[in-house]
C-alpha positions in Angstrom: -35.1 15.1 -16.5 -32.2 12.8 -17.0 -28.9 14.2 -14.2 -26.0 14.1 -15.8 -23.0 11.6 -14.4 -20.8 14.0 -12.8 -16.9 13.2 -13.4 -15.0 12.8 -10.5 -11.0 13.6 -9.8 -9.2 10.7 -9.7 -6.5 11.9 -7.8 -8.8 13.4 -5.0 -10.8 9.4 -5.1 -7.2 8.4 -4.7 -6.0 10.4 -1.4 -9.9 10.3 0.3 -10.0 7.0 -0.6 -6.2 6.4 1.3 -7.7 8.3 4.5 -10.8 6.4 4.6 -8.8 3.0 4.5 -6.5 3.8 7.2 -9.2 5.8 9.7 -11.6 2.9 9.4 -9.2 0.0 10.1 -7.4 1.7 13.3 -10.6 2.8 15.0 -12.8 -0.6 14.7 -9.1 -3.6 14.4 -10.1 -5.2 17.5 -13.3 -6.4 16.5 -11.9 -7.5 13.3 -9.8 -9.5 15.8 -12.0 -10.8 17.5 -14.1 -12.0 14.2 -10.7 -13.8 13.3 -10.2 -15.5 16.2 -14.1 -16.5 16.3 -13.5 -18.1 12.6 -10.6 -19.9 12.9 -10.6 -24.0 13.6 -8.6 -23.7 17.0 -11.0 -21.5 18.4 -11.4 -18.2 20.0 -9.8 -18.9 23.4 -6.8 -21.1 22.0 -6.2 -18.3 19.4 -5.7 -15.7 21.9 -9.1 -14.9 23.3 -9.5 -11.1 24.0 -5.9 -10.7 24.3 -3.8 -8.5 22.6 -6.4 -7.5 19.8 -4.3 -5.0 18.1 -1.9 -8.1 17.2 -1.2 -7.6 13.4 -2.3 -3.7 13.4 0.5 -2.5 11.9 1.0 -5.1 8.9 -3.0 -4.0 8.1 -2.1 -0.1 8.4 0.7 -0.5 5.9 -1.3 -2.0 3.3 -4.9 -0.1 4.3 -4.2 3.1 2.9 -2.8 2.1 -0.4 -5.6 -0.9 -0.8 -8.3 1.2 -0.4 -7.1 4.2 -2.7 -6.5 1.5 -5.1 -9.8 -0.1 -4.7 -11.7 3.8 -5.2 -9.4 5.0 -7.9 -10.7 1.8 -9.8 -14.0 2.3 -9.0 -13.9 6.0 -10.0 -11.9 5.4 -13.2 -14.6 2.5 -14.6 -17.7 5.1 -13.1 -16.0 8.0 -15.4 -15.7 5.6 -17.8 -18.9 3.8 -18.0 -21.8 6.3 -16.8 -21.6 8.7 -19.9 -22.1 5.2 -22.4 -25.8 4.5 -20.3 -28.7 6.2 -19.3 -29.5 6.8 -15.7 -32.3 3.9 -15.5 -28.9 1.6 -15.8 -26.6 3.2 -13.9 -26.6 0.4 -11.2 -25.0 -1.3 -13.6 -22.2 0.4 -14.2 -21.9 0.4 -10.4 -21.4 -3.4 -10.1 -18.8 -3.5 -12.8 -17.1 -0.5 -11.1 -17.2 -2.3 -7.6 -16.1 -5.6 -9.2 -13.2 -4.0 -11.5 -12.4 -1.9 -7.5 -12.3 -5.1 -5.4 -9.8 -7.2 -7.9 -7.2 -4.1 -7.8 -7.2 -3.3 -3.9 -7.0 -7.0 -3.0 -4.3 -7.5 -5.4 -2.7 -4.8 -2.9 -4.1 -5.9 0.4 -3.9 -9.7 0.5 -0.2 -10.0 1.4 -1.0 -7.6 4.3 -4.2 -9.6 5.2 -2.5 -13.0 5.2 0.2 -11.6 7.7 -2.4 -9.7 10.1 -4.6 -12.7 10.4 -1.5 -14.8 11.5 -0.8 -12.0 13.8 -4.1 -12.0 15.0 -4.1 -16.0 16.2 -0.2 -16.2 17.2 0.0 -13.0 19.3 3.3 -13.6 21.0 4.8 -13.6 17.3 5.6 -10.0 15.7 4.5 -8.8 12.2 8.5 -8.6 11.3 8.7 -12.9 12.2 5.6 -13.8 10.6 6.8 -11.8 7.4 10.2 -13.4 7.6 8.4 -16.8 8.3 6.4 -16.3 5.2 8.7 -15.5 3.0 11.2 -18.6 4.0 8.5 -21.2 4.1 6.3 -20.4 1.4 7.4 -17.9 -0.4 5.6 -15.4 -2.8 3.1 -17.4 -3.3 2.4 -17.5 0.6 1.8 -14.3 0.6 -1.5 -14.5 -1.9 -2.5 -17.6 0.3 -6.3 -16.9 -0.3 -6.5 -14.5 -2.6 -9.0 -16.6 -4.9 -10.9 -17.0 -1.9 -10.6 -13.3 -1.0 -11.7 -12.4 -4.5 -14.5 -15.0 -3.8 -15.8 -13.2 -1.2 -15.0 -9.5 -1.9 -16.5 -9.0 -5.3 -20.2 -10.6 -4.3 -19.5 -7.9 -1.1 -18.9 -5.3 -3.7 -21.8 -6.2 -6.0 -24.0 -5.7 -2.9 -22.0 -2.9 -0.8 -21.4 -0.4 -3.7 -24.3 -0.2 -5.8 -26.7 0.3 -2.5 -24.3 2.7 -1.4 -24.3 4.4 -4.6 -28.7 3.7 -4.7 -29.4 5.2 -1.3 -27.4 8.4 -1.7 -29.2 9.4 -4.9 -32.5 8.7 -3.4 -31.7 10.7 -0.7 -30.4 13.3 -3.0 -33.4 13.6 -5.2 -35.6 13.4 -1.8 -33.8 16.8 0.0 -33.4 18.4 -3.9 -29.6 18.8 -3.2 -26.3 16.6 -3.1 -26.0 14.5 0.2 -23.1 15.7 3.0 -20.5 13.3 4.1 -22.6 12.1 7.2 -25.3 11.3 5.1 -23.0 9.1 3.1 -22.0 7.4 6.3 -25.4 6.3 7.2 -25.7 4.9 3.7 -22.3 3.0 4.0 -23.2 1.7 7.2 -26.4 0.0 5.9 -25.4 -1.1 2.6 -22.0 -2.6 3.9 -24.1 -4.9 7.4 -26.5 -6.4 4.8 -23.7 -7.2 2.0 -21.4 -8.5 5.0 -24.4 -10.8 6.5 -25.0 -12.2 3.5 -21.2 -13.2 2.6 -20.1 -14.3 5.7 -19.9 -17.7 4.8 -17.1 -16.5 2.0 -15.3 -14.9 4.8 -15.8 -18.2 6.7 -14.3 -19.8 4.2 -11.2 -16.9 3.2 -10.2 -17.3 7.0 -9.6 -20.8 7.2 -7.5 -21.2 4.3 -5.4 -18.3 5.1 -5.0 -19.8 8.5 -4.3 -23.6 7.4 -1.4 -25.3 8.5 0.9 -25.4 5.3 0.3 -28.7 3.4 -2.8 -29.4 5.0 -5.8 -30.4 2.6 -7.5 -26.5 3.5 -4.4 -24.8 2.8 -4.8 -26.1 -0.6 -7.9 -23.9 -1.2 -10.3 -26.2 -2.5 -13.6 -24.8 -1.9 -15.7 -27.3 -1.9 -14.0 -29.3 0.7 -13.6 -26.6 3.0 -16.9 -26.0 2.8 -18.1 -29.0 2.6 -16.1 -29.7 6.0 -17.3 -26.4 7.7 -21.0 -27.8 7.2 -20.1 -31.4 8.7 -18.7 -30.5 11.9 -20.7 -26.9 12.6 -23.7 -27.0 10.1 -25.4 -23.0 10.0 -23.2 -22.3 13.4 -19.7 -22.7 11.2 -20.9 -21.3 8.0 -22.0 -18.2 9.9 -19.1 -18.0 12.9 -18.3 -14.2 13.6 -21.9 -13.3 12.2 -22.6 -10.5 14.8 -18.9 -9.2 15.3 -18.5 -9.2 10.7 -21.7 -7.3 10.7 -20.9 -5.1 13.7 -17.4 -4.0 12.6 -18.6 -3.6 8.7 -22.1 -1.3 9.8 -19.5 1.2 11.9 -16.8 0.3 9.2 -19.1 1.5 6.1 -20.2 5.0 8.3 -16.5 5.3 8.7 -15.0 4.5 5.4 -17.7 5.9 3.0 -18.3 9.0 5.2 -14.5 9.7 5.8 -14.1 8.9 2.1 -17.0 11.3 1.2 -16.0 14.1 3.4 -12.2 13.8 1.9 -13.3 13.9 -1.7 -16.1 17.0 -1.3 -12.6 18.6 1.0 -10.4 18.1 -1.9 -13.0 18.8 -4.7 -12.9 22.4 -2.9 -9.4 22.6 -2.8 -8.8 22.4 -6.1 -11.4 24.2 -7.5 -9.5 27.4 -5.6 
């Protein structure tokens, strides 16, 4: 028998989603660091090495929460939208469009944040309040969406992959145990969907990172694809395409338990609360 979609509260995805943004990224910033510093053309030592690692935390806390209940209200608003129009043999479907339509709106909110915590992250004697003001006198708005086609670039192929097996694993393991999964169930779904969508697009973070780090004017700065990657594969072959492999995959694993079990735990808290 054919389960029905079950409509969720958007203002509940809206607040879990806003806690799971914010717990995941202040428990597990330092090996986001670290991946950074890995990635970026001057190197890990001469970009600050293991040294202050919680550079650029609190440009990335002020736009984590708001990103990432962004990104679910999306997601929740296209899944109410979508999975009452299809059967449940193509409901995966609706799940990519719903991770796609997600990613778009909370990077549209997070890139101006990410641009100034990467900075942050490889210039560590210069505060989030200078590289802000910096930003905005040399480069102006446009500075702060340094990127952001490369960010889209790489966040909606994670999506594709991250969401849907998310979304696939839970109701298998729903239908296996006969009754809706717990939030630390969800976790250990998260956590395996989001390390095999972040190995496989780590080369699209590659990619995001140098461009967001370019020196202004310089031919990567100017975002052309190709030629970054096309440069990345001259000078480091699989080595540069794949730089930060083990720290991406490491920080995303425990960063999917986090944020889809923090998010899950919030939304069945609040689905209580308001059915009081």
């Amino acid at each position: 028998m054919e389960s029905k979609p079950q409509k969720q509260s958007l203002t509940n995805a809206f607040l879990a989603g806003g806690m799971a943004g914010i717990s995941v990224d202040f428990i597990l910033y330092p090996i986001d660091t670290m991946k950074t510093r890995l990635q970026s053309s001057a190197g890990f030592i001469n970009s600050g090495g293991f040294r202050g690692v919680y550079s650029g935390f609190t440009s990335m806390a002020a736009g984590s929460a708001p990103s990432a209940a962004a990104t679910f209200f999306s997601y929740e608003m296209m899944k109410n939208l979508l999975e009452p129009m299809v059967s449940e043999d193509y409901r995966s479907f609706t799940h990519v469009i719903s991770a796609c339509v997600g990613e778009v709106t909370g990077s549209l909110v997070r890139n101006p944040f990410e641009v100034i915590k990467q900075r942050a992250q490889v210039h560590a004697k210069r505060n989030v309040v200078m590289l802000w003001r910096e930003t905005a006198s040399t480069e102006g708005f446009k500075g702060f969406y340094r990127g952001y086609g490369k960010t889209i670039i790489r966040d909606v192929p994670f999506a594709v992959i991250e969401y849907p097996l998310w979304e696939y694993f839970k109701i298998k393991w729903s239908k296996y145990q006969k009754r809706p999964i717990e939030s630390w169930q969800s976790a250990i779904c998260g956590s395996v969907a989001g390390g095999l969508a972040a190995a496989i697009t780590t080369p699209l973070d590659v990619l995001k990172t140098r461009v967001m780090l370019a020196e202004r004017e310089s031919n990567e700065a100017k975002g052309n694809t190709i030629m970054v990657l096309r440069n990345i594969w001259k000078t480091q072959k699989f080595r540069g395409l794949f730089s930060g492999l083990t720290p991406r995959v490491t920080w995303i694993s425990l960063g999917g338990g986090i944020y889809f079990g923090v998010y899950e735990w919030c939304k069945i808290f609040l689905n209580k609360q308001t059915m009081l």
